[in-house]
C-alpha positions as CSV (number, residue, x, y, z in Angstrom):
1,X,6.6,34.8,-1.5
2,X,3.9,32.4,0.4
3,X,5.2,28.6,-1.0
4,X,2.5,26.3,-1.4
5,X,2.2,22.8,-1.9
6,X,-0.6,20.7,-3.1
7,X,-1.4,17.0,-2.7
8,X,-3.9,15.4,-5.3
9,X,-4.3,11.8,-7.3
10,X,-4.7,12.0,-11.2
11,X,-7.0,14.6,-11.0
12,X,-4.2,16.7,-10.0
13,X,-1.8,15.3,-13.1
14,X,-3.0,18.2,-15.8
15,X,-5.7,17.8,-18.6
16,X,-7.0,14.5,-20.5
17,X,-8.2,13.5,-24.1
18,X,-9.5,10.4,-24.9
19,X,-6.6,7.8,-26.1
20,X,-6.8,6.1,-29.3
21,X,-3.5,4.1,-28.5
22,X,-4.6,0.6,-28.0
23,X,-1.1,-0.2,-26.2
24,X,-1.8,2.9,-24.2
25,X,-4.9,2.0,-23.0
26,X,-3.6,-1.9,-22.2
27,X,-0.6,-0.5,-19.8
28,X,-3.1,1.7,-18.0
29,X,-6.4,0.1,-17.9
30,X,-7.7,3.1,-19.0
31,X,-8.8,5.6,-22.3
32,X,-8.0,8.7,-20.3
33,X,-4.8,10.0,-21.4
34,X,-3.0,13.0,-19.9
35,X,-1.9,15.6,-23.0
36,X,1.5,16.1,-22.3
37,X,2.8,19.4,-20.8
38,X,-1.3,20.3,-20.3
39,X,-2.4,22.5,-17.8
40,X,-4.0,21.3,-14.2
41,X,-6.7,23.2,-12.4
42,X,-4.3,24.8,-10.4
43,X,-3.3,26.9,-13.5
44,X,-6.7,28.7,-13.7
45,X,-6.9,29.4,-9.5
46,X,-6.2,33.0,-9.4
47,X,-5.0,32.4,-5.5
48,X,-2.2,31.1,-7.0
49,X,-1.0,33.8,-9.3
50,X,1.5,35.2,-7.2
51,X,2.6,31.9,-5.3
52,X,5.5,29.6,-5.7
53,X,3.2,26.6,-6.2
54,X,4.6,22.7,-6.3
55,X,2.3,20.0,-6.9
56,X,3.2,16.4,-6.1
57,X,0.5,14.1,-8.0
58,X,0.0,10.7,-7.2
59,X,-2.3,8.4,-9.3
60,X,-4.5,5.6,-8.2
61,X,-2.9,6.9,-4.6
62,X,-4.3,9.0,-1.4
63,X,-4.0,9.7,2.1
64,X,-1.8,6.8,2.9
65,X,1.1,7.8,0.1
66,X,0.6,12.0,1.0
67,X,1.3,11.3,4.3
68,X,4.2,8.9,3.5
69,X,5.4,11.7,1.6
70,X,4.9,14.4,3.5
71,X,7.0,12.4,6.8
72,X,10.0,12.1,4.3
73,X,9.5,15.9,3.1
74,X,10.1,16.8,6.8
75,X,13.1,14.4,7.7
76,X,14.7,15.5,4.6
77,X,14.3,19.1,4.6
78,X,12.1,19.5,1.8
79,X,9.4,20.7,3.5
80,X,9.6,24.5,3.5
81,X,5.9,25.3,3.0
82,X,3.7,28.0,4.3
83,X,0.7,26.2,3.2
84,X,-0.8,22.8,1.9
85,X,-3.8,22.2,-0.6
86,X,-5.4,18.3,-0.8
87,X,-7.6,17.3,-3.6
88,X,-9.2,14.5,-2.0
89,X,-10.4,11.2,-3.9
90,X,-12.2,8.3,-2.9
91,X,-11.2,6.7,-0.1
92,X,-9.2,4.1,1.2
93,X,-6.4,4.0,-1.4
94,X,-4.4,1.6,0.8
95,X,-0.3,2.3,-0.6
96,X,3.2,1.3,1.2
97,X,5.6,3.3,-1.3
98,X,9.5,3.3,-2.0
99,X,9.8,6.6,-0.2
100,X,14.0,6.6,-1.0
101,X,13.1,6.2,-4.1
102,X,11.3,9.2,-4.0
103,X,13.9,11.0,-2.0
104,X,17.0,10.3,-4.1
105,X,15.0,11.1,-7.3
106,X,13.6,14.1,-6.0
107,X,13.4,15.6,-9.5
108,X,10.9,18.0,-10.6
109,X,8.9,16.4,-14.0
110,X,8.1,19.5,-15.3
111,X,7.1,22.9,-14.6
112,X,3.9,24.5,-16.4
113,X,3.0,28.4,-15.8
114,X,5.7,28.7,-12.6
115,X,3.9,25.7,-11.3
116,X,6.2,23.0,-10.3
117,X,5.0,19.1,-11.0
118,X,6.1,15.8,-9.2
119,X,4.8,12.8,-10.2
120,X,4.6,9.5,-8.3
121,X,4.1,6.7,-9.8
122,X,1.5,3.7,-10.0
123,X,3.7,1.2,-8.4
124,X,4.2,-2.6,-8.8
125,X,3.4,-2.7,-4.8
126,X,0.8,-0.3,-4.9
127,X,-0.9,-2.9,-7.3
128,X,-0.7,-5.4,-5.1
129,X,-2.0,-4.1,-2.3
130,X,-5.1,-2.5,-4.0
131,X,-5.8,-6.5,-4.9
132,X,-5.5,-7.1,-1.1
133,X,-7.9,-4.3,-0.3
134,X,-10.4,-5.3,-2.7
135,X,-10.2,-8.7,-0.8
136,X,-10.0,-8.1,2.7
137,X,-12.0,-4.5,2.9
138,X,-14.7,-5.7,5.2
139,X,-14.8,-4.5,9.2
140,X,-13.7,-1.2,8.9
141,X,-9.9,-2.1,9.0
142,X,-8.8,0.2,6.4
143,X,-11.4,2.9,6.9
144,X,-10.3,3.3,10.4
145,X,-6.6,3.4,9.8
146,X,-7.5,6.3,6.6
147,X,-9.3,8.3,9.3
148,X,-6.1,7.9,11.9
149,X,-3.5,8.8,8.6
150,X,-5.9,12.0,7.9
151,X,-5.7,13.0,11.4
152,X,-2.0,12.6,11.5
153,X,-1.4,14.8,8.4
154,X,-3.5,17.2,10.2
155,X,-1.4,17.7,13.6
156,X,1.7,17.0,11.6
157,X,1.3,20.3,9.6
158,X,-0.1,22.0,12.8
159,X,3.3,21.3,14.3
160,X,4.8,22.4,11.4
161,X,3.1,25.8,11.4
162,X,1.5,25.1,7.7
163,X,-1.9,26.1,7.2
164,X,-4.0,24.0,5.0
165,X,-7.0,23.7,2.7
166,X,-9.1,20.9,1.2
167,X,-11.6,20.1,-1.4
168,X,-13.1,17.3,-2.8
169,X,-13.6,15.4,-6.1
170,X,-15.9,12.9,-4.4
171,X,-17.3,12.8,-0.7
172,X,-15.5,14.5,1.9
173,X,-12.6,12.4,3.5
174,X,-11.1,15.1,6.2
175,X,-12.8,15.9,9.5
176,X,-11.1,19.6,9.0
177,X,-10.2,20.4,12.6
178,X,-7.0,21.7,11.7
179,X,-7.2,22.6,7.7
180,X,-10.1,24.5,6.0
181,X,-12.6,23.1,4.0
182,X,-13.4,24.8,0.3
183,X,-16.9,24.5,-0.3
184,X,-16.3,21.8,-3.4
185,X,-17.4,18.4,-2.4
186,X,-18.7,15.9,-5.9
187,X,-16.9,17.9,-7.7
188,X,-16.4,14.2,-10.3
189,X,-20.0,14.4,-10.7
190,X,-20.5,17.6,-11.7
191,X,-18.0,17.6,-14.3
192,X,-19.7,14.5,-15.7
193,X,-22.7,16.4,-16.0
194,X,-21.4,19.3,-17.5
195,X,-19.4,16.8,-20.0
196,X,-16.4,18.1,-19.2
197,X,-14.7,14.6,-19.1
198,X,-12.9,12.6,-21.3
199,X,-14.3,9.4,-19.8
200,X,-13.0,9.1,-15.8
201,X,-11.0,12.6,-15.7
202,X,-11.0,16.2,-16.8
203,X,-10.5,17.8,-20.3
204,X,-8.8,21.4,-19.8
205,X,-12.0,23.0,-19.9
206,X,-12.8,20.8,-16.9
207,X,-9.9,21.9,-15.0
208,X,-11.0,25.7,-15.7
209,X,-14.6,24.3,-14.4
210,X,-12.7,23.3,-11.2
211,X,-10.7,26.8,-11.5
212,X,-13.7,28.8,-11.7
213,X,-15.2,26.8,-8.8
214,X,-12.4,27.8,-6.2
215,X,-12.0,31.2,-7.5
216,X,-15.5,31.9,-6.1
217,X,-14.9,30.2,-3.1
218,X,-11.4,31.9,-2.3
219,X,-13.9,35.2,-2.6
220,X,-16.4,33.9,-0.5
221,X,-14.0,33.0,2.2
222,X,-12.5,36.1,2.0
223,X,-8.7,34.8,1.6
């Protein structure tokens, strides 16, 4: 059985309501809250269906923790993948994580229609360097360094012999020399228009949006 694993930032958590927990929405700066044990849109991707699928979600995070993540996967023997999906986000999303954290509490949060979920969290040092980006973003620094990481991942997994696919929930991030790109780009927008948001991310509905959307293209493309 192919093994897939997919990359992606909240959007990639499961589904969202609107939260009427003031204390909630305090902690997380935020009224989106995700429904526990919900569905993501890689539930309603009929590619999937006969896949062992893991997802590893990171919020408020991007290139710089995936790759992080994916260095430690490889020195610790954890990355037995044919195949690697990225939901991109906005980018930069500069992040230096505790990766032996991660690797000693390599745990599995739950698993939701065969698919396997990892979540990482929104760290205290995560925090405090998104402070320092919003400060010192100017030149190009941290664009340029994104566009080195993404090209890293790339050859990494083309070492590796793991094919790999990307689509978008905003602009394009990847220069796909090595993955493929789906035809999904805005995606964000287009569930905002549809109203198929609870204010910043996606109702389950949306996430069938976003399954519908890849379906087609995973006919288009032929795979």
């Amino acid at each position: 059985m192919k093994k897939i694993l997919i990359f992606g930032c909240s959007f990639s958590r499961g589904s969202y309501k609107v939260s009427n927990n003031n204390a909630y929405i305090k902690k997380y700066n935020t009224k989106d809250e995700k429904i526990k044990g919900s569905k993501g849109w890689y539930n309603f991707v009929d590619y999937f269906k006969d896949k062992d699928v893991t997802v590893i979600a990171t919020s408020s995070q991007g290139f710089w923790s995936w790759y992080q993540v994916l260095l430690m996967m490889g020195e610790t023997n954890k990355l037995n993948f044919n195949e690697i999906w990225i939901q991109e986000t906005n980018e930069p999303r500069v992040s230096l994580i505790d990766l032996k954290s991660i690797e000693l509490n390599w745990n599995c949060i739950d698993i939701i229609d065969g698919i396997k979920r990892h979540y990482q969290p929104f760290s205290e040092k995560h925090k405090h360097l998104t402070r320092l980006e919003l400060t010192y973003l100017g030149y190009g620094f941290f664009e340029n360094v994104t566009s080195f990481i993404v090209k890293s991942f790339q050859n990494f997994c083309t070492k590796k012999n793991i094919n790999g696919y990307v689509w978008s929930m905003h602009k394009p991030i990847m220069n796909c020399t090595k993955f493929t790109r789906l035809p999904l780009v805005n995606v964000w927008k287009e569930l905002m228009t549809k109203e198929l948001m609870a204010t910043d991310h996606q109702t389950e509905e949306g996430n069938k949006y976003i399954g519908k959307l890849i379906n087609k293209a995973c006919i288009d493309m032929k795979m």
